[in-house]
PDB file as gemmi writes it, atoms N, CA and C in Angstrom:
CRYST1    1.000    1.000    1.000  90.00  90.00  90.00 P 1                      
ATOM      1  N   UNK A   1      48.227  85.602 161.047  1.00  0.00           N  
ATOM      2  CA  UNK A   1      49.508  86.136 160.620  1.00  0.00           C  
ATOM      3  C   UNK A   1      49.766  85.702 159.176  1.00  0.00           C  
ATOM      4  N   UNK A   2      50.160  86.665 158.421  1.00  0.00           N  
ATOM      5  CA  UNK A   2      50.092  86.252 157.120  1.00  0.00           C  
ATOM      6  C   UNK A   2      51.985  85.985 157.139  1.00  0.00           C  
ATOM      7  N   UNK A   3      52.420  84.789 156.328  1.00  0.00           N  
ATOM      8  CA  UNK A   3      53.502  83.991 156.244  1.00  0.00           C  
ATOM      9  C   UNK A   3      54.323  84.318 154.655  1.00  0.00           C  
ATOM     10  N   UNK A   4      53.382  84.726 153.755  1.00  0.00           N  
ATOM     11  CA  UNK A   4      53.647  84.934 152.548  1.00  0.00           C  
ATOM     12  C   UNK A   4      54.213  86.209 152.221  1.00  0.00           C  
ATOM     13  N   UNK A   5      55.359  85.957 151.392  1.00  0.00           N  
ATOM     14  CA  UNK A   5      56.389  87.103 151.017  1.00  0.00           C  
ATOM     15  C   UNK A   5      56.174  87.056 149.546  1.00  0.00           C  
ATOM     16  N   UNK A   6      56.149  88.259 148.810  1.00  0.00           N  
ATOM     17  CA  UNK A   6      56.290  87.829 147.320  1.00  0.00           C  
ATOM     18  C   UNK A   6      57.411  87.686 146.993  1.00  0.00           C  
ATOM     19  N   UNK A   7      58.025  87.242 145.840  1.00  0.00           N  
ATOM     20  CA  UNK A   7      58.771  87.035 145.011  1.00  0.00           C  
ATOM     21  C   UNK A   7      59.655  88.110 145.196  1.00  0.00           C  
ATOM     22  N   UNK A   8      59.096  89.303 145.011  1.00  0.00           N  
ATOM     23  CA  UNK A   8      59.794  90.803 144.848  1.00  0.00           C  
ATOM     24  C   UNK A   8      60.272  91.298 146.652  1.00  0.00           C  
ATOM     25  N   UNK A   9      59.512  91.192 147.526  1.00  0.00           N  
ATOM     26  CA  UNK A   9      59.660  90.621 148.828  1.00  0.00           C  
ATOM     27  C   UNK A   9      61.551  90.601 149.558  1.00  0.00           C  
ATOM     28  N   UNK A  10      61.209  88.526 148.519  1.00  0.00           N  
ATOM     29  CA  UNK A  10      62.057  87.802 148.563  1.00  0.00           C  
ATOM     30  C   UNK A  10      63.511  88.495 148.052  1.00  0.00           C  
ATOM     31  N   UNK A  11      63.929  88.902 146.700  1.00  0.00           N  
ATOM     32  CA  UNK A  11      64.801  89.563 145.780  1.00  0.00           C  
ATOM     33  C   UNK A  11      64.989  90.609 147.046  1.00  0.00           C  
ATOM     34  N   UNK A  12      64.140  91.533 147.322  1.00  0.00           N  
ATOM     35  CA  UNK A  12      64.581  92.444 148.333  1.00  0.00           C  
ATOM     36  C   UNK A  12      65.438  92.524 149.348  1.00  0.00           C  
ATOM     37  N   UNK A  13      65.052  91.434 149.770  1.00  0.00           N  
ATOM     38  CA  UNK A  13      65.823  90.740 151.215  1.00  0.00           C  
ATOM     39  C   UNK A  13      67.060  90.089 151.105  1.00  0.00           C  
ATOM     40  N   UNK A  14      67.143  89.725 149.554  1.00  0.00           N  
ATOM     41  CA  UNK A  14      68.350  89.162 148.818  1.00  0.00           C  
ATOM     42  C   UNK A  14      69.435  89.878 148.420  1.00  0.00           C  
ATOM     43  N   UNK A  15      68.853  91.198 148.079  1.00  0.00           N  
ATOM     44  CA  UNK A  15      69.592  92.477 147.542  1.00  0.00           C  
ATOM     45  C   UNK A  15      70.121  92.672 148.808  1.00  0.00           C  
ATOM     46  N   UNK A  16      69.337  93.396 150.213  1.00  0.00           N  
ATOM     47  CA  UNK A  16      69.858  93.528 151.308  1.00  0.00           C  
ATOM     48  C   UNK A  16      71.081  92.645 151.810  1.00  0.00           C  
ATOM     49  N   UNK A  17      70.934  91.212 151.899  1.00  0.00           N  
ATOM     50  CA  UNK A  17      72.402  90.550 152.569  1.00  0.00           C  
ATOM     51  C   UNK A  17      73.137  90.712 151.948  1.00  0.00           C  
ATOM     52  N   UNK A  18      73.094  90.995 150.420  1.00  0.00           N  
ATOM     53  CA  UNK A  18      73.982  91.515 149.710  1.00  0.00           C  
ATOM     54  C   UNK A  18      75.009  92.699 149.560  1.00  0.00           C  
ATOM     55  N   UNK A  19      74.148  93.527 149.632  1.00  0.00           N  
ATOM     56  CA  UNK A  19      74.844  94.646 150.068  1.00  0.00           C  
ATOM     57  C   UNK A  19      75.467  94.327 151.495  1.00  0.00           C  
ATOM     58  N   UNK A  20      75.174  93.921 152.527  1.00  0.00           N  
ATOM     59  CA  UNK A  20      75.607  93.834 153.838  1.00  0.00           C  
ATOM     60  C   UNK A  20      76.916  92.897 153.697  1.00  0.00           C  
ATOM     61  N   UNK A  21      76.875  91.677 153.135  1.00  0.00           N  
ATOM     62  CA  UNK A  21      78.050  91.068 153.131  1.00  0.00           C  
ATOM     63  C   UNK A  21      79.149  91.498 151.852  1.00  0.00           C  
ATOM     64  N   UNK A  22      78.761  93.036 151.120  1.00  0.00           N  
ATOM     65  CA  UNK A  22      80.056  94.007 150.141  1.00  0.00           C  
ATOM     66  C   UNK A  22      80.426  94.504 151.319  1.00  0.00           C  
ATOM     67  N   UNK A  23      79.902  94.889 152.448  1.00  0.00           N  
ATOM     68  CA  UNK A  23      80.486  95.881 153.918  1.00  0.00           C  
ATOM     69  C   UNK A  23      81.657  95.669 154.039  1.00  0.00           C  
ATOM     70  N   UNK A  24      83.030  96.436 153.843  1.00  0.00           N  
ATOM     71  CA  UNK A  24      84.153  95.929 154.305  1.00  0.00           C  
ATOM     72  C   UNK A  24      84.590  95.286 155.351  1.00  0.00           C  
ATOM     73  N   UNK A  25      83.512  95.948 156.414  1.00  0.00           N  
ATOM     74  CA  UNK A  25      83.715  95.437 157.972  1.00  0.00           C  
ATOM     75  C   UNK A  25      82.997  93.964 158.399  1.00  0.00           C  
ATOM     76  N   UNK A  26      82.281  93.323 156.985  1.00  0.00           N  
ATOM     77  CA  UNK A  26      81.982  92.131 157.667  1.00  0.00           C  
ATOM     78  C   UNK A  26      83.031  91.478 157.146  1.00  0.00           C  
ATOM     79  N   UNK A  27      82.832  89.868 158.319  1.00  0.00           N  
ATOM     80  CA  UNK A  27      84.114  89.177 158.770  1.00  0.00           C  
ATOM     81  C   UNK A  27      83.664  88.134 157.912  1.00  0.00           C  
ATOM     82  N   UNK A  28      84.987  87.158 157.454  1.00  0.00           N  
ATOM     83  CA  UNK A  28      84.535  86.037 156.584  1.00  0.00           C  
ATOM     84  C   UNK A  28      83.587  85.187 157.003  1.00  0.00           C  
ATOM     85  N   UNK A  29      82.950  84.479 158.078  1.00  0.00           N  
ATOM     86  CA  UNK A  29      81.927  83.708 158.170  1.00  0.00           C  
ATOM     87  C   UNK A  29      80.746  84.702 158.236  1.00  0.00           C  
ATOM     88  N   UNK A  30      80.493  85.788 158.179  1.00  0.00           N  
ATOM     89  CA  UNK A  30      79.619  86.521 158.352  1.00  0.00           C  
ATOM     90  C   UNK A  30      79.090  86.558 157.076  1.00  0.00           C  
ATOM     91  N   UNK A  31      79.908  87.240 156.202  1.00  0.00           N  
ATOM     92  CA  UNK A  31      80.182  86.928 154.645  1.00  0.00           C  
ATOM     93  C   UNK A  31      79.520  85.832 153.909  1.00  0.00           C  
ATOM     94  N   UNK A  32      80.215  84.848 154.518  1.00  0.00           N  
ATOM     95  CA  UNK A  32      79.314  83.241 154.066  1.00  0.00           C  
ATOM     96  C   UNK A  32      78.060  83.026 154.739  1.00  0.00           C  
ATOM     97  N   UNK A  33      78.098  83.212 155.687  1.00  0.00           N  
ATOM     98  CA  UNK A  33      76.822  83.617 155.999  1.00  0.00           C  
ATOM     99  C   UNK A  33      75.133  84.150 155.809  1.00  0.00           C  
ATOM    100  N   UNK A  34      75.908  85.353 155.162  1.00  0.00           N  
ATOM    101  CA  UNK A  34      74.840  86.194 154.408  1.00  0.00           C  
ATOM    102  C   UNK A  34      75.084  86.104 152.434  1.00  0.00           C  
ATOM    103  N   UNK A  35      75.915  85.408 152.135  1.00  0.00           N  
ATOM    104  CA  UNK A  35      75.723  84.895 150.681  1.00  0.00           C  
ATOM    105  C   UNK A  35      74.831  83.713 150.222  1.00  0.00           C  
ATOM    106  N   UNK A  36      74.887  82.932 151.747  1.00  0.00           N  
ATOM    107  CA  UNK A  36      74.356  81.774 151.619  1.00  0.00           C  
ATOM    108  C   UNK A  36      72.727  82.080 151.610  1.00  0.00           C  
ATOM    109  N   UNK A  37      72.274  83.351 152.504  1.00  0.00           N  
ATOM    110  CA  UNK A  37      71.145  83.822 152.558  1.00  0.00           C  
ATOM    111  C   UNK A  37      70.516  84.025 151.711  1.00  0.00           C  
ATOM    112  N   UNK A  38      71.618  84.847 150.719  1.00  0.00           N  
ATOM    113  CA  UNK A  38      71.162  85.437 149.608  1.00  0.00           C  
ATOM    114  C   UNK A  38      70.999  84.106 148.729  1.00  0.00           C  
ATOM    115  N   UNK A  39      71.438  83.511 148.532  1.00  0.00           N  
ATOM    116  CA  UNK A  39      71.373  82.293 147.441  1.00  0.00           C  
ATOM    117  C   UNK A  39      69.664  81.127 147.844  1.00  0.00           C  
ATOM    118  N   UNK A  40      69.757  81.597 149.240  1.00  0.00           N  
ATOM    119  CA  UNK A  40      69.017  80.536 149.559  1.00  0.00           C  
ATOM    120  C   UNK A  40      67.198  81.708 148.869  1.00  0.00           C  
ATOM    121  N   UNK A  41      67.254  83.020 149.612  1.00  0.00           N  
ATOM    122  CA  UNK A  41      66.327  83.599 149.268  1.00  0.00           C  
ATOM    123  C   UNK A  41      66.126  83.658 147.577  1.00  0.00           C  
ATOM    124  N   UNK A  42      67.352  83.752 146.923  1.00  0.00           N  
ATOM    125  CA  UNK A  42      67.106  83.801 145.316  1.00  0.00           C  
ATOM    126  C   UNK A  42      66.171  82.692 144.728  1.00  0.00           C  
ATOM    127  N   UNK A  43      66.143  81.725 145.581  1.00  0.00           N  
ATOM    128  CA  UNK A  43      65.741  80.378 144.995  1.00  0.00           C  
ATOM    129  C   UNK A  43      64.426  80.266 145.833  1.00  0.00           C  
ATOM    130  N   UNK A  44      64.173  80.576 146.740  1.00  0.00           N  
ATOM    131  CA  UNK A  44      62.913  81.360 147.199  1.00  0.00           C  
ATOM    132  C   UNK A  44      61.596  82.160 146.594  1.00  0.00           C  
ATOM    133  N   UNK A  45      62.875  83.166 146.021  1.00  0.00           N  
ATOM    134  CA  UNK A  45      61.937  84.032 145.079  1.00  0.00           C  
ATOM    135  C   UNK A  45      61.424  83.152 143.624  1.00  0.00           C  
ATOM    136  N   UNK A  46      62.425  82.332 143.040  1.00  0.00           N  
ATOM    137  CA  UNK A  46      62.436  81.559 142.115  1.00  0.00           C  
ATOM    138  C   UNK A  46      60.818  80.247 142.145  1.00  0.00           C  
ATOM    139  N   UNK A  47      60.834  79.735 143.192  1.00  0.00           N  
ATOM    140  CA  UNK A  47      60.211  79.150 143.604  1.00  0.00           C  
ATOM    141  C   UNK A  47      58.784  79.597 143.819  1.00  0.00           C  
ATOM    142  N   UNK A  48      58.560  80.708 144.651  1.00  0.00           N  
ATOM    143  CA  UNK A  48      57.355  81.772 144.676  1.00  0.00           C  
ATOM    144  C   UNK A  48      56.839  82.345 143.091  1.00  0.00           C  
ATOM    145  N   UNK A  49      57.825  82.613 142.874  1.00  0.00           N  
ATOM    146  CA  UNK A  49      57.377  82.712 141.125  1.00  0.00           C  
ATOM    147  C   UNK A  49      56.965  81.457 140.215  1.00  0.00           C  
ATOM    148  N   UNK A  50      57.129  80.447 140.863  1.00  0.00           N  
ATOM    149  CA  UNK A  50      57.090  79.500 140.069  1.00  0.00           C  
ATOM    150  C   UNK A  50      55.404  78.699 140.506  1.00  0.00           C  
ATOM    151  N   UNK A  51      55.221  79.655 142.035  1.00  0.00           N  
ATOM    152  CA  UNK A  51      53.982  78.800 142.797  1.00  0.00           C  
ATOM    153  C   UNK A  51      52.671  79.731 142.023  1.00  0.00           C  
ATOM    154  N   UNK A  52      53.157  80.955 141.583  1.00  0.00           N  
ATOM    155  CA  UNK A  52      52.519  81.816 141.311  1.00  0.00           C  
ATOM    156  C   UNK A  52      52.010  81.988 139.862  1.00  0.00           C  
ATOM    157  N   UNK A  53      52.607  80.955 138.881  1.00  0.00           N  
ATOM    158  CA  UNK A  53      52.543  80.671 138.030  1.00  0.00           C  
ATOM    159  C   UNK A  53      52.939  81.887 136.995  1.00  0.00           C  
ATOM    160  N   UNK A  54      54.462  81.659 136.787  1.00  0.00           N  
ATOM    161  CA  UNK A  54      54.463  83.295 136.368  1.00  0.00           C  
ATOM    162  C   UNK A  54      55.781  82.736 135.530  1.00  0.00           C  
ATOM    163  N   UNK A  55      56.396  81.313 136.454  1.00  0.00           N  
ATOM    164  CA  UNK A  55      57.963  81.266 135.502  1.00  0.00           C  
ATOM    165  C   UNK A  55      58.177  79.637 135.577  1.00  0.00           C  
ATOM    166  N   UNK A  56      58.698  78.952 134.632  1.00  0.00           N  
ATOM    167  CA  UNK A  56      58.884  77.275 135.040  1.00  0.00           C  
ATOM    168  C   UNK A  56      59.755  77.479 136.130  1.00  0.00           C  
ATOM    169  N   UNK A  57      59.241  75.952 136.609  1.00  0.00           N  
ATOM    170  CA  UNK A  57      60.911  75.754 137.823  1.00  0.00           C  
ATOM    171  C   UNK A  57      62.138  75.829 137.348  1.00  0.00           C  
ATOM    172  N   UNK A  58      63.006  75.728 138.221  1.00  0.00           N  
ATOM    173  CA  UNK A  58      64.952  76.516 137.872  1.00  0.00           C  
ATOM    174  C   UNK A  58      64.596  74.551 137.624  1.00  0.00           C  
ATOM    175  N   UNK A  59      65.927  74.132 137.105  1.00  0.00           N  
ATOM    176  CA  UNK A  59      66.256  73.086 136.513  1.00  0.00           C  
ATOM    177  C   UNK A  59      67.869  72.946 137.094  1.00  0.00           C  
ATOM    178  N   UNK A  60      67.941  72.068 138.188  1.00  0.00           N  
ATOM    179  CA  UNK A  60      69.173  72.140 138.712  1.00  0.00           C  
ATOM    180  C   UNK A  60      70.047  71.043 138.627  1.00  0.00           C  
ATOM    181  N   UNK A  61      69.470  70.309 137.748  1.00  0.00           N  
ATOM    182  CA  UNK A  61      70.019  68.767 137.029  1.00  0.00           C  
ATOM    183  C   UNK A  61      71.564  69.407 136.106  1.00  0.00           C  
ATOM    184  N   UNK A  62      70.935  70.419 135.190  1.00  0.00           N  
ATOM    185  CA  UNK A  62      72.172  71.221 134.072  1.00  0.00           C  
ATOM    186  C   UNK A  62      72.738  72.250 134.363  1.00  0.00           C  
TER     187      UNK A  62                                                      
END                                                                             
């Protein structure tokens, strides 16, 4: 089973909770929920790009 998502993948899946938690009909923890997704996948993709040798690491000190 292959485990690996690319970068672009990742952003995809990021875009998606995104759009899902603009839905008027989702409910506030749902919301937080799927922002948190998105934030967590952004840094995902960030990371995959970074394994891939393509971008330095994010710098979360500044």
């Amino acid at each position: 089973m292959d485990t690996n998502i690319s970068a672009a993948g990742l952003r995809r899946w990021a875009a998606q909770c995104d759009a899902r938690a603009q839905d008027p009909m989702t409910t506030g923890p749902e919301y937080e929920r799927l922002m948190t997704m998105k934030n967590a996948l952004l840094d995902l993709a960030a990371t995959q790009e970074w394994l891939d040798g393509q971008k330095p690491p994010l710098d979360r000190a500044g």
